[in-house]
C-alpha positions in Angstrom: 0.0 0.0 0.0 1.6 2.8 -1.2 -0.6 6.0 1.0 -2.9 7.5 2.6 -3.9 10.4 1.1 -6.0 13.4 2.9 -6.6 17.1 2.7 -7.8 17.9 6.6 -7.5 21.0 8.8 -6.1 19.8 12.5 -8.6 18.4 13.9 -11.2 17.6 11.0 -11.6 15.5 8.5 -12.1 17.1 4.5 -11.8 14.0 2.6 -9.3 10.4 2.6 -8.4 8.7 -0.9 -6.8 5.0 -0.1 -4.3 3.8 -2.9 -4.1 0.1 -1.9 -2.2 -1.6 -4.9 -2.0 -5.5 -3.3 -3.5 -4.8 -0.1 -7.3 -4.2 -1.1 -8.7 -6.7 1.9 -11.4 -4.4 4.5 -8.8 -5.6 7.7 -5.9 -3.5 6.2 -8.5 -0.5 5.9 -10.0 -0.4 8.7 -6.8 -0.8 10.6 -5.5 2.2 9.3 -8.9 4.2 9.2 -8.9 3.6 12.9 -5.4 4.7 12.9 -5.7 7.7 10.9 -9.1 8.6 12.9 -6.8 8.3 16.4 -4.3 10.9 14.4 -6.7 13.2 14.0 -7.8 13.5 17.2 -4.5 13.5 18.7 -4.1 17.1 16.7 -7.4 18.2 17.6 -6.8 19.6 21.2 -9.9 17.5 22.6 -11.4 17.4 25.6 -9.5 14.2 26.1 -6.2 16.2 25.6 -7.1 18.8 27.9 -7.6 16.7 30.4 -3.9 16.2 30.4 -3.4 20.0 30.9 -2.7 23.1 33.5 -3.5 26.4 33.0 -1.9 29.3 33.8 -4.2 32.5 34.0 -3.6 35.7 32.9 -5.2 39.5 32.9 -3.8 40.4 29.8 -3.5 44.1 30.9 -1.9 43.9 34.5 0.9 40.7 33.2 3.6 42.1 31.5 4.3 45.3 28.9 5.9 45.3 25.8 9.0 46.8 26.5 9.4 45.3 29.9 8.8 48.3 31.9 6.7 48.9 35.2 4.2 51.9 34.6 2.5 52.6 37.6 -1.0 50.7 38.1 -3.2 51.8 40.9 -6.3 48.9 40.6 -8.8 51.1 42.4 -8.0 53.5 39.0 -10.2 50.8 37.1 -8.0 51.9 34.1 -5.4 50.2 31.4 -2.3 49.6 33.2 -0.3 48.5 30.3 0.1 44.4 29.3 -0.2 43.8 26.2 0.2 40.4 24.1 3.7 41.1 23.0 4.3 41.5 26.8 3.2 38.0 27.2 5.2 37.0 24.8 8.3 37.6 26.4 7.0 35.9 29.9 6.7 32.9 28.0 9.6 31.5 29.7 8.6 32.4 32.8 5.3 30.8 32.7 6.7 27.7 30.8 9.4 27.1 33.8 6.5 26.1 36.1 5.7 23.6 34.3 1.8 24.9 32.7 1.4 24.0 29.5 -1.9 26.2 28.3 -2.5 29.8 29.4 -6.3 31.4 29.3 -6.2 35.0 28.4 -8.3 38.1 28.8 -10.9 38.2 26.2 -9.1 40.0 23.3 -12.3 41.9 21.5 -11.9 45.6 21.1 -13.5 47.0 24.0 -15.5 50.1 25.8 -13.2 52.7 27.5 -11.6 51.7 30.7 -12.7 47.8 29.8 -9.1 46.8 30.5 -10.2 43.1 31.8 -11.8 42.5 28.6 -15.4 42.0 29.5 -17.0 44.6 28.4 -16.6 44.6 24.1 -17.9 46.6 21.8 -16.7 45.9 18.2 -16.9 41.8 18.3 -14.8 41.1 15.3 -11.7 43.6 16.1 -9.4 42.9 18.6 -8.7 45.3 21.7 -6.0 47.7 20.3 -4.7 48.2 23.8 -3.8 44.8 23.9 -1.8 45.1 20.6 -2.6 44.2 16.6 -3.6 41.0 15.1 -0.2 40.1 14.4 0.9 40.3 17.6 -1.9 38.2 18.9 -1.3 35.5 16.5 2.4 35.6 17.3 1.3 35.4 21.2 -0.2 32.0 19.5 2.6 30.9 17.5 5.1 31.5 20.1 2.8 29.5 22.5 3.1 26.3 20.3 6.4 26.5 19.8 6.4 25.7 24.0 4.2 23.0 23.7 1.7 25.8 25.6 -1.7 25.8 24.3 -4.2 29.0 24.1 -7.6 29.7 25.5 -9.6 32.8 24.7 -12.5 34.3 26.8 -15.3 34.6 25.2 -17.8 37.0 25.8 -21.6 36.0 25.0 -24.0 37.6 26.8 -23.6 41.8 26.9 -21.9 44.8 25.7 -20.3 47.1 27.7 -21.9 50.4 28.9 -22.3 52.0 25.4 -25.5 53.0 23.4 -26.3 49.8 21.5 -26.1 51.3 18.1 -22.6 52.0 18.9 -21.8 47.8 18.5 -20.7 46.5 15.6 -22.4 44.2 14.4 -24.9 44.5 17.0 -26.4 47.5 16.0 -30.3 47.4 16.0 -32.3 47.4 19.1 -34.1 44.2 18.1 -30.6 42.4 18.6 -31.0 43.3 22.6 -33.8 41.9 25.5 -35.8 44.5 27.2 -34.2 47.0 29.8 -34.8 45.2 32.5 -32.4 44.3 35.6 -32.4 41.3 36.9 -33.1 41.8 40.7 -34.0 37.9 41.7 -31.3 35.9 41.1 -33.2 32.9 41.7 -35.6 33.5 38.6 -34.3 32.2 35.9 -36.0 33.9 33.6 -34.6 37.4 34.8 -31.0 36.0 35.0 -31.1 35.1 31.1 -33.1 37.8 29.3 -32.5 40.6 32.0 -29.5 43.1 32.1 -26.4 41.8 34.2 -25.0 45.0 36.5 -26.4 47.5 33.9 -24.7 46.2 30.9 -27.0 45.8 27.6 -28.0 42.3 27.4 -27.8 40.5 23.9 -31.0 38.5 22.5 -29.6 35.5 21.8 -33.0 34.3 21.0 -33.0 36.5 17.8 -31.4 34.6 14.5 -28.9 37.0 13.9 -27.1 37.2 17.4 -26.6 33.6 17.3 -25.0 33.4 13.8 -23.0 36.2 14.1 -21.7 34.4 17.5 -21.3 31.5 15.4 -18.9 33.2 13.0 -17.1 35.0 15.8 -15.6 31.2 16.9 -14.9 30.5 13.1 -13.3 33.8 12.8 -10.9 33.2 15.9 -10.6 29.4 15.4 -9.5 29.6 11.6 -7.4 33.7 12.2 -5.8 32.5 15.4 -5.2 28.6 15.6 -6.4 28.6 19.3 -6.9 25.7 21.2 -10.0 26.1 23.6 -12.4 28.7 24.8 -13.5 29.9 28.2 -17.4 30.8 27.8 -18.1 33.5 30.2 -21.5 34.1 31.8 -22.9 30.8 30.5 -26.1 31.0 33.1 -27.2 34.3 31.5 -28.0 32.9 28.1 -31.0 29.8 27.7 -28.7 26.6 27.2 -29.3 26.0 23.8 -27.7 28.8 22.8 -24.1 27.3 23.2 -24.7 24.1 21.0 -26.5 26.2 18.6 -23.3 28.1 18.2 -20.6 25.5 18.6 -21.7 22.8 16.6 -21.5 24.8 13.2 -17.8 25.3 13.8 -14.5 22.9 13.9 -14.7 21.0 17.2 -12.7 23.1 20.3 -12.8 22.4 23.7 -15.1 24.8 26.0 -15.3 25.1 29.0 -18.0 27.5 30.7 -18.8 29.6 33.6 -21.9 29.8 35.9 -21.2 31.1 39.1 -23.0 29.4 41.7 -22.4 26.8 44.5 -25.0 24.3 43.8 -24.0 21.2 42.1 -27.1 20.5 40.6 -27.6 24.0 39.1 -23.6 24.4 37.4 -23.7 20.9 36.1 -26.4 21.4 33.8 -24.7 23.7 31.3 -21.8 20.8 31.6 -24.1 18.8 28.8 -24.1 22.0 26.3 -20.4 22.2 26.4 -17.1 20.1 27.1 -16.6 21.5 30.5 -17.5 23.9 33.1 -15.3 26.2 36.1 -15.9 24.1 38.8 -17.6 26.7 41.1 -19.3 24.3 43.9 -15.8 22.9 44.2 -14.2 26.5 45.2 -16.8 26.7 47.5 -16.1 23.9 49.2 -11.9 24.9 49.2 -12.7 27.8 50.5 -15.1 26.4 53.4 -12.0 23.8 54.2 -8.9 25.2 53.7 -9.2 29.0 54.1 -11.6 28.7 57.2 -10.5 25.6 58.6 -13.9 23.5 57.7 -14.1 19.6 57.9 -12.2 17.8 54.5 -15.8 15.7 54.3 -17.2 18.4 52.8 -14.6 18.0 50.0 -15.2 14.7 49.8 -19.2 14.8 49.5 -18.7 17.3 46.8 -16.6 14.8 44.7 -19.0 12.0 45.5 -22.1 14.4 44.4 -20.5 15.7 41.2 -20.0 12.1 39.9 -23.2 11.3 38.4 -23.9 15.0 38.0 -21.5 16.6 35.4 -21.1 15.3 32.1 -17.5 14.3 32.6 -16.1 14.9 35.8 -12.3 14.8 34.8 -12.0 18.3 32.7 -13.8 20.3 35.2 -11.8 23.1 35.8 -10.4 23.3 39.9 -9.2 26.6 40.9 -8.6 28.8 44.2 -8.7 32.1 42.9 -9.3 34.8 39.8 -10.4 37.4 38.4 -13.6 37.7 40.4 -12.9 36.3 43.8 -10.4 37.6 46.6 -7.1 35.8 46.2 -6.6 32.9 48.3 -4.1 34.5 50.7 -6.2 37.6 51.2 -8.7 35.3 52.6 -6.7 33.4 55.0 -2.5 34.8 55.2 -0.9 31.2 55.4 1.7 30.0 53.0 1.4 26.6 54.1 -2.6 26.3 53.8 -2.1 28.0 50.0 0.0 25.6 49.3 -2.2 22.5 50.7 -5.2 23.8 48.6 -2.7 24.1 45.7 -1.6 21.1 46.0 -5.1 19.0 46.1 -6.4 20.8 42.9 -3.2 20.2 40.6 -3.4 16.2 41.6 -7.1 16.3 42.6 -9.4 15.2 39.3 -9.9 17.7 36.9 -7.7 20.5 34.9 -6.0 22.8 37.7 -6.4 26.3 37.1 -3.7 28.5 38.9 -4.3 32.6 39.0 -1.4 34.6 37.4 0.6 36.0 40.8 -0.4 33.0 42.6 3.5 32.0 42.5 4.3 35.8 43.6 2.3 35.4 47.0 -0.3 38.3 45.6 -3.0 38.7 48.6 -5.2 41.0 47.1 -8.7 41.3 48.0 -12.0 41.8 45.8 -12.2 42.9 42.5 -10.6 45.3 41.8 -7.8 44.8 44.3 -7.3 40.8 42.5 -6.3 42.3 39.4 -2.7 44.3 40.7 0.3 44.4 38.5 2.6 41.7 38.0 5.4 43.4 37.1 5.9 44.5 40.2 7.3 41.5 41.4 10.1 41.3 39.2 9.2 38.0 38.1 11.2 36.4 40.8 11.8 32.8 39.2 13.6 31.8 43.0 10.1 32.7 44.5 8.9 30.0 47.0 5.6 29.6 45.6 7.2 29.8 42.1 9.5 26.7 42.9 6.8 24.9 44.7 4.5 25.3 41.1 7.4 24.1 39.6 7.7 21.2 41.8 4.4 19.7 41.5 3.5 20.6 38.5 6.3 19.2 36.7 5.8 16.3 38.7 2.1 16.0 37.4 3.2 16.0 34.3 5.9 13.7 33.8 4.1 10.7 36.6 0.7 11.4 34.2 -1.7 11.2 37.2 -4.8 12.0 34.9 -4.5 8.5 33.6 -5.4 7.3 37.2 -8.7 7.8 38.8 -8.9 10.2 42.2 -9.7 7.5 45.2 -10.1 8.5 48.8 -8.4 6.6 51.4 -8.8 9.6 54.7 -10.9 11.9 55.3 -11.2 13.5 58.5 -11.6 16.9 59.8 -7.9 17.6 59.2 -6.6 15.6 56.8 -7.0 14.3 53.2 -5.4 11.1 51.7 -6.3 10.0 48.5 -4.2 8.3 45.6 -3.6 8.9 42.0 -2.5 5.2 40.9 0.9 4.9 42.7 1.0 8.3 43.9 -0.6 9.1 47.1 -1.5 13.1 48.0 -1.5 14.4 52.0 -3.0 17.4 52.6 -4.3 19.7 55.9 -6.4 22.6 56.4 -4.3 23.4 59.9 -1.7 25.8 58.1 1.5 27.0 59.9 1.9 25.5 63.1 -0.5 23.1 63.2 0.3 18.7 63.2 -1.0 15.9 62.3 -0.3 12.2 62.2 -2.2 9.4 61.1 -1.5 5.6 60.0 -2.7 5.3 56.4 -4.2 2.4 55.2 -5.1 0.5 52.0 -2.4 2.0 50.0 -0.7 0.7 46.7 2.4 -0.5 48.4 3.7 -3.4 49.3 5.4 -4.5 52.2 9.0 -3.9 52.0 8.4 -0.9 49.4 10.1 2.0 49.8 8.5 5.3 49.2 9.7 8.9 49.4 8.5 12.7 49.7 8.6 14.5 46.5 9.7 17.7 48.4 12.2 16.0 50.6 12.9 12.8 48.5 16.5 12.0 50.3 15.5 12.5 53.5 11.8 11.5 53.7 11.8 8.1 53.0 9.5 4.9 54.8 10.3 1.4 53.8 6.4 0.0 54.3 6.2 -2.4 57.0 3.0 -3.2 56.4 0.4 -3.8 53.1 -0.8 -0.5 52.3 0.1 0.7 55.6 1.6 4.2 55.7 2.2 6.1 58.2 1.8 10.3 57.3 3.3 12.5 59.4 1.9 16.5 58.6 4.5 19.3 60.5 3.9 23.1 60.7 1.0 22.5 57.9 3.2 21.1 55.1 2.0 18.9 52.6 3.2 15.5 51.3 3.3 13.6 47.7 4.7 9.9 48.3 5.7 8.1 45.7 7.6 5.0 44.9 11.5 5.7 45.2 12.2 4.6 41.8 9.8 7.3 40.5 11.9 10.5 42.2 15.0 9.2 41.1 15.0 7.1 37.8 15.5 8.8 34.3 13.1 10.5 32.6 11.0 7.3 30.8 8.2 7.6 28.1 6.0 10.9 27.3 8.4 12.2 30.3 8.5 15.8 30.7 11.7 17.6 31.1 12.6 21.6 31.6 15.8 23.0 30.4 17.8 26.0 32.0 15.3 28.1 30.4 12.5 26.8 31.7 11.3 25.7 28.8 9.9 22.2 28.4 10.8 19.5 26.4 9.8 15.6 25.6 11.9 12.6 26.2 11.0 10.7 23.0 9.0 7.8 23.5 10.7 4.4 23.9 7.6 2.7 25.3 4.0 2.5 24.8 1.6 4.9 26.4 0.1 3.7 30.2 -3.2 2.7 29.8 -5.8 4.8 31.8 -6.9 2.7 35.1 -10.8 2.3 34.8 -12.1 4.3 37.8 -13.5 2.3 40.5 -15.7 2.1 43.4 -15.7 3.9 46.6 -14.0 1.3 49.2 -17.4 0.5 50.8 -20.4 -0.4 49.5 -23.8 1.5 49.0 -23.5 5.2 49.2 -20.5 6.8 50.3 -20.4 8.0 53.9 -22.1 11.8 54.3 -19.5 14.5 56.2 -20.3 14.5 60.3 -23.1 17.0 61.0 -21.7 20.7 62.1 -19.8 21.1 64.3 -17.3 18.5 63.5 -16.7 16.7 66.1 -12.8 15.6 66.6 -12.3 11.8 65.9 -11.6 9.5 69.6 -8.4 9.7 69.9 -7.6 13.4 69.1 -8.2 15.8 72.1 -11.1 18.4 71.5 -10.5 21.9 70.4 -11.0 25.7 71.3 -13.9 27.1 69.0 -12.6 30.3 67.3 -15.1 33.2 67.4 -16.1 33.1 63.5 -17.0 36.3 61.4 -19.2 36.8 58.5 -17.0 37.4 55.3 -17.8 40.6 53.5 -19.3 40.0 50.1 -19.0 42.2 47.4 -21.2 42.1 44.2 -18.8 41.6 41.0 -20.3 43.9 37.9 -19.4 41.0 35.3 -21.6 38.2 37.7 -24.4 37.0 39.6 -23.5 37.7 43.6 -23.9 34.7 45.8 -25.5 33.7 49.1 -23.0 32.9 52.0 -24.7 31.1 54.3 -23.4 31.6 57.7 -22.5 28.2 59.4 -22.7 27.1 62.4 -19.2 27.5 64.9 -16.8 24.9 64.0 -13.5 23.6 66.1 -10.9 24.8 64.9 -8.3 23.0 62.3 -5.7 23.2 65.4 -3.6 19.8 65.5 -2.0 18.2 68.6 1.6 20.2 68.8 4.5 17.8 68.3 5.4 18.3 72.1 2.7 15.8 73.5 2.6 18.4 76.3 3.0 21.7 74.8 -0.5 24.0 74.6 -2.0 24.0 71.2 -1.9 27.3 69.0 -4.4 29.1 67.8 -4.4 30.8 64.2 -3.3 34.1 64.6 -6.4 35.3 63.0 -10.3 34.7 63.7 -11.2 32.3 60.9 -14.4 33.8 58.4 -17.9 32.2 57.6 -17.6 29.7 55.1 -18.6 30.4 51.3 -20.9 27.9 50.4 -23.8 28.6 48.3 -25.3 24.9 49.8 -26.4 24.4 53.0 -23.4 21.9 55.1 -25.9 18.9 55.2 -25.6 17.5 52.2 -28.0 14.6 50.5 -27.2 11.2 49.8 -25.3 10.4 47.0 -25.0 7.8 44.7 -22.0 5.3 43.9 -20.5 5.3 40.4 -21.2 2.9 38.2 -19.0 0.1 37.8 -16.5 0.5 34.6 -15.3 -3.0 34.6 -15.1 -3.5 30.8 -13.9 -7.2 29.7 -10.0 -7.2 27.6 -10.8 -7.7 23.9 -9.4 -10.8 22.5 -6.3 -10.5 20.7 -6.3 -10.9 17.1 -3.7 -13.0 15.1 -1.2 -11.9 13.4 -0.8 -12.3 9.8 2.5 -14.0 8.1 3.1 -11.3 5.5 5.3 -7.8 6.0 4.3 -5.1 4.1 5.1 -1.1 4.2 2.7 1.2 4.6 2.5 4.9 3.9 0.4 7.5 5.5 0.1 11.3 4.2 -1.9 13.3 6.0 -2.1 16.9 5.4 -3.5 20.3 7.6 -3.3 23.8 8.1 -0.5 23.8 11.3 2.5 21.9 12.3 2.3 19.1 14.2 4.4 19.4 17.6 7.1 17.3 19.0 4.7 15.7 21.4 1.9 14.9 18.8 4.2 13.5 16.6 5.7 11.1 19.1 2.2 10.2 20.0 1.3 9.3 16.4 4.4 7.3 15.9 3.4 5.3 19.5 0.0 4.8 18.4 0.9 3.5 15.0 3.4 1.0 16.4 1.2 -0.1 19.0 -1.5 -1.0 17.0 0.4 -2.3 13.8 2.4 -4.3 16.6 5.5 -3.3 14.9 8.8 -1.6 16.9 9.1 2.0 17.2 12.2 2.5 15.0 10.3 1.4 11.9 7.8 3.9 12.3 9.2 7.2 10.4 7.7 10.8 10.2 9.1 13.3 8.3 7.0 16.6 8.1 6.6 18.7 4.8 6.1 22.7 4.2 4.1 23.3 1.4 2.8 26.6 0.1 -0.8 26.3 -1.0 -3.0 29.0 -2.4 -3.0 32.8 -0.7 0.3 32.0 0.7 -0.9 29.8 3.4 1.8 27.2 4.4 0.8 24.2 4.6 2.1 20.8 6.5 1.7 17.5 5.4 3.0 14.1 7.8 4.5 11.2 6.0 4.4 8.1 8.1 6.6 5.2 6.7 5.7 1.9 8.5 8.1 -0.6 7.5 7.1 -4.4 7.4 3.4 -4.3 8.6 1.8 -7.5 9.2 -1.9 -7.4 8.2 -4.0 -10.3 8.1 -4.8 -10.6 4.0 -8.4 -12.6 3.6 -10.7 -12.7 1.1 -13.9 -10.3 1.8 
C-alpha cells in the first residue's frame, strides 16, 4: 500500500483517498482508518487532551508590557495599566518554567473605554488595540506552540459594555437586545437570562442573527488565530441552547464555561451543552476547608455528588482564585494552607487552574484589588511559591496522574489522603503550626516498598512495614506527595517531561508505549459513600477536642461581570488546630479569627449515589498475519504538528500495527498552498506491517 492520502485541517476531516495496490482486503483498511481517525484526534486539542493540561491564567492588561517596563497601576484606578500580548510574549519563559502548558487569556475583542479586563466589548470582530494588533496576537499563538503551551480565549456571549447599543458593531439594531430590565432575583431564571447583568446591555440570543454572528465570531478566531480552547463566560445568562446552537457549526474546540453558583445541581447542567464547566461548587467547598479551617468531608461529598452529575467529571476546571474572587491569601494569610489547597487541585481530578501571581504570593482582595500588576514582582523565578509550582506541576506531568482515577483513602476533619494510581497526596487545612499524624491504610504499596517525599525525596523516606500501611506525618501544615522511590530518582522514561535552563519544556522521546488509563472504580465500601459528620465537626476519639474560634461573616462584594452569591453563615466549627508535636506543649491558635464559610449549599448535604461500575472485559487478541508489508500515511493540515503529537502518532501507529518503534518514520513537509498559506503534510513510513490478508 503505497498511502494514505487526505486534505484535513487539525482536527477535521475534508476528505481520505486510499491507494491500496495489493492490499485491497477491509482488515488492512479499517486498521489504518482507525489509525488515521486516532491521528486526528491526537491534533485536535480534545477534551481528552485537555484533560492532560494546566492552565496558567492571565489578565492580559496587568501581566507584562511590551518593553518590559513597570508603569505605575493603581487597581482602584479601574483603568489600562499597560500588558499587552507582546508583553506576554516575552514571559513565556517564565510561565513555561513552572511547568503549565496552556495559558487562558483576557478576552481579546476591542472593548468600551476603561474595559481593561476585557469584558466589556464593543466591536466583536476587532481585537482590543490596547492589547496590541492582530499580528501580535497570533504571534502570542505561534510562540505559544512553539512551548508545547496551548491557548484559550475568553469569550464573551451575553452583553456589551456600557455603550448605546447602536454603537456595536455588528450588533447595531435594538431588536438584537432583550428589554431593559435588571435582573433583581437571582433565583428566577428567567430574569438571569433575558434581563441586564449589572447594567450592561444584554444581547437576545433568541434572535437569529445574534446567534449566527456568534457563530462566525468562533470560526473567525478558530480559523485567524489557531487557538486551542475557549473559556465561555456568563454561560447561566444565556437559555442553554444557545451554546450548542453556536458551537456545533464550527471545527470542534474544547469549552469550557462559567456559571457562578455553588449548587451542584444547578452548574452541572450547562456541563451537557459544552465540554466543561469552572468548577464553582468545588471553590466553595476549598474555601469552606482550607481557608476557614472546615471539615475535609465536605470536599469529599462534593466529589462523590458531582459524579453522576456533570457530564465528565475529569476536565472540570479546579481553581482557588481569579479574576472575580479575593485571592486565596487575602482570605486566610498562610503560606502553608495555599499551598495545601494548591496542591489538592493540581493532583485532585480535573484540569487545575492556577491565578497569574499565585507564584508571587499576591494577597489581594476583591475585584478590583485581585487584578494588581505583575510586574511588580520582578518576576522572581527563585520565588517559594514559584519553585513549589514548579515542583508539583512538573511532577504531574511527567508521573501522568490523569490517567489514574482520584480514590479517597482519609478523610477527617484535618486531613485528606487520596491516591492517584501509585501516587498518594497528603494534605491539611491546619496551616503553619499546626500537626498531624495518622496511619494510612489500603495503600498501593507493598510490604518492604520504599516510598519517598517528593519535596524531601532524600531525606523522607519509609520502607512499608505493612500492606498499604503508611504512616503520614503532617509538620507546621506542610504537605506530602509519596511516591515510589524509583519514581523520584529514575531517568526520565516515556512521554516524560523535562525543563531545560530556560525553563522551557521538552519531551523525552518515547521508547515505550503509552500507560493505559486505570478504569475508575468504586468507593471502598459499599452502598452510598459516607455523608461529612453534622456541624460542628466533632474531633475523631483519639484526638483531644478543640477551642472554638469566634467566626466572622466574610464581607461580600457584588462583581459587575456576575451573579453575587448567598453565603450562608455556618454554624461555629472547632478549629483546624492539630495536637503540637510536644505531647505536652499547649495547642496554637491561628493568629487570626477564621471567616464564615462560602458555600452557596447548605453543610448537610443529601445522599449520593456510587459510580457505576467501569469494569469493561480485555478484547481478544487478534492473530497476526505471516506477510510484512510497508505502509505509507500522508496526512495533510493547516498547522504543524508538535514534537509531542508526533511522538504520540508514531506510538500509536506502532502499538496497533504491533510493529517496533524505530520502523515507524515521520518526516513533516512545508508546502505553500493557495493565498500564501503554508501548509504541512506528515508522511508516516511503516516498515514491514503484518496485516491479516483474507478474502472479503
Amino acid at each position: 500500500m503505497e498511502g494514505v492520502k487526505g486534505d484535513a485541517p487539525i482536527g477535521r476531516l475534508r476528505s481520505v483517498q486510499y491507494i491500496s495496490p495489493g492490499m485491497a482486503n477491509k482488515s488492512a483498511l479499517l486498521v489504518l482508518f482507525l489509525v488515521f481517525c486516532s491521528f486526528v484526534a491526537t491534533l485536535a486539542a480534545t477534551k481528552e487532551q485537555w484533560r492532560s493540561r494546566i492552565i496558567y491564567q492571565i489578565l492580559t492588561d496587568r501581566f507584562a508590557t511590551s518593553t518590559g517596563s513597570s508603569p505605575p497601576c493603581k487597581e482602584s484606578d479601574f483603568k489600562y495599566c499597560g500588558g499587552t500580548w507582546r508583553g506576554i510574549i516575552s514571559k513565556l519563559d517564565y510561565i513555561a518554567g513552572m511547568g503549565f502548558d496552556a495559558i487562558w487569556i483576557s478576552p481579546m475583542t476591542a472593548n468600551t473605554p476603561n474595559g481593561y479586563h476585557g469584558y466589556w466589548p464593543l466591536h466583536f470582530f476587532r481585537v482590543n488595540e490596547q492589547f496590541g494588533t492582530e499580528d501580535d496576537l497570533k504571534a502570542l499563538v505561534r510562540e505559544c506552540h512553539k512551548r508545547g503551551i496551548w491557548v484559550m480565549f475568553d469569550m464573551v456571549a451575553n452583553h456589551i459594555g456600557y455603550a448605546n447599543p447602536v454603537e456595536s458593531t455588528p450588533f447595531n439594531r435594538s431588536e438584537y437586545y432583550n428589554s431593559n430590565c435588571e435582573v433583581s432575583d437571582w433565583n428566577n431564571q428567567n430574569q438571569v437570562e433575558n434581563c441586564a447583568l449589572a447594567g450592561l446591555p444584554d444581547l437576545n440570543q433568541n434572535h437569529p442573527f445574534v446567534v449566527q454572528k456568534f457563530s462566525d465570531w468562533i470560526h473567525w478566531v478558530t480559523a485567524n488565530f489557531k487557538i486551542d480552547g475557549l473559556r465561555l463566560d456568563a454561560v447561566h445568562h444565556t437559555k442553554k441552547e444557545f451554546w450548542p446552537a453556536i458551537l456545533n457549526a464550527n471545527v470542534p474546540i474544547f469549552t469550557i464555561g462559567e456559571a457562578l453558583k455553588g449548587d451542584i445541581g444547578y452548574v452541572s447542567q450547562y456541563s451537557h451543552y459544552m465540554d466543561s464547566v469552572l468548577n464553582y461548587p468545588l471553590y466553595f467547598k476549598l474555601m469552606d476547608v482550607f481557608a476557614y479551617g472546615q471539615s475535609f468531608w465536605g470536599i469529599e461529598n462534593n466529589f462523590w455528588q458531582s459524579r453522576p452529575a456533570y457530564s465528565d467529571v475529569s476536565v472540570l476546571g479546579n481553581f482557588l482564585d481569579n479574576h472575580d474572587q479575593p485571592r486565596f491569601l487575602n482570605r486566610r494569610n498562610d503560606i502553608a494552607a495555599f499551598k495545601a489547597a494548591l496542591t489538592y487541585i493540581i493532583f485532585a481530578e480535573g484540569i487545575p487552574i492556577v491565578y497569574y501571581a499565585s507564584e508571587q504570593s499576591y494577597a489581594g482582595g476583591n475585584d478590583p484589588f485581585n487584578r494588581e500588576a505583575l510586574w511588580f514582582s520582578g518576576f522572581n523565578k527563585n520565588a517559594p511559591l514559584y519553585l513549589f509550582l514548579k515542583t508539583v506541576v512538573g511532577f504531574r506531568r511527567r508521573h501522568q496522574v490523569w490517567k489514574s482515577p482520584q480514590e479517597f483513602r482519609w478523610t477527617s476533619s484535618n486531613l485528606n489522603v487520596f491516591i492517584r494510581g501509585n501516587i498518594t497526596i497528603a494534605v491539611t487545612n491546619g496551616g503553619s503550626g499546626s500537626y498531624v499524624q495518622q496511619v494510612v491504610p489500603n495503600l498501593p504499596y507493598r510490604s518492604g516498598d520504599i516510598v519517598c517525599n517528593l519535596f524531601w525525596p532524600d531525606s523522607d523516606c519509609i520502607t512499608i512495614a505493612e500492606n498499604g500501611k503508611l504512616p503520614v506525618y503532617l509538620n507546621n501544615g506542610e504537605s506530602k506527595i509519596f511516591a515510589p522511590k524509583s519514581y523520584l530518582t529514575a531517568a526520565p522514561v516515556a512521554d516524560d517531561v523535562i525543563f531545560q535552563d530556560d525553563g522551557t519544556p521538552s519531551v523525552v522521546p518515547i521508547s515505550l508505549p503509552p500507560a493505559e488509563e486505570t478504569p475508575i472504580e468504586q468507593p471502598p465500601s459499599e452502598g452510598s459513600p459516607i455523608l461529612p459528620p453534622p456541624v460542628p465537626v466533632i474531633p475523631p476519639a483519639d484526638q483531644p477536642n478543640q477551642p472554638e474560634i469566634p467566626i466572622e461573616a466574610p464581607s461580600i462584594v457584588e462583581s459587575p461581570f456576575d451573579s453575587p452569591y448567598s453565603a450562608f453563615p455556618a454554624e461555629p466549627v472547632a478549629a483546624p488546630v492539630e495536637s503540637p508535636v510536644e505531647p505536652n506543649a499547649a495547642p496554637t491558635l491561628l493568629s487570626e479569627p477564621i471567616q464564615a464559610p462560602l458555600s452557596d449549599v447548605h453543610p448537610t448535604e443529601a445522599p449520593v449515589a456510587s459510580p457505576p461500575s467501569r469494569n469493561v472485559p480485555a478484547p481478544e487478541s487478534a492473530p497476526s498475519a505471516p506477510v510484512p508489508q510497508s505502509v505509507t500515511v500522508l496526512i495533510s493540515g493547516s498547522r504543524r504538528p508538535s514534537s509531542i503529537q508526533i511522538q504520540l502518532v508514531r506510538s500509536l501507529l506502532s502499538s496497533v500495527l504491533q510493529v517496533p518503534r524505530n520502523r515507524v518514520q515521520i518526516s513533516i513537509n512545508p508546502s505553500k498552498k493557495r493565498d500564501s498559506v503554508t501548509s504541512f503534510s506528515m508522511e508516516v513510513n511503516i516498515q514491514h506491517v503484518r496485516i491479516e490478508a483474507q478474502e472479503t
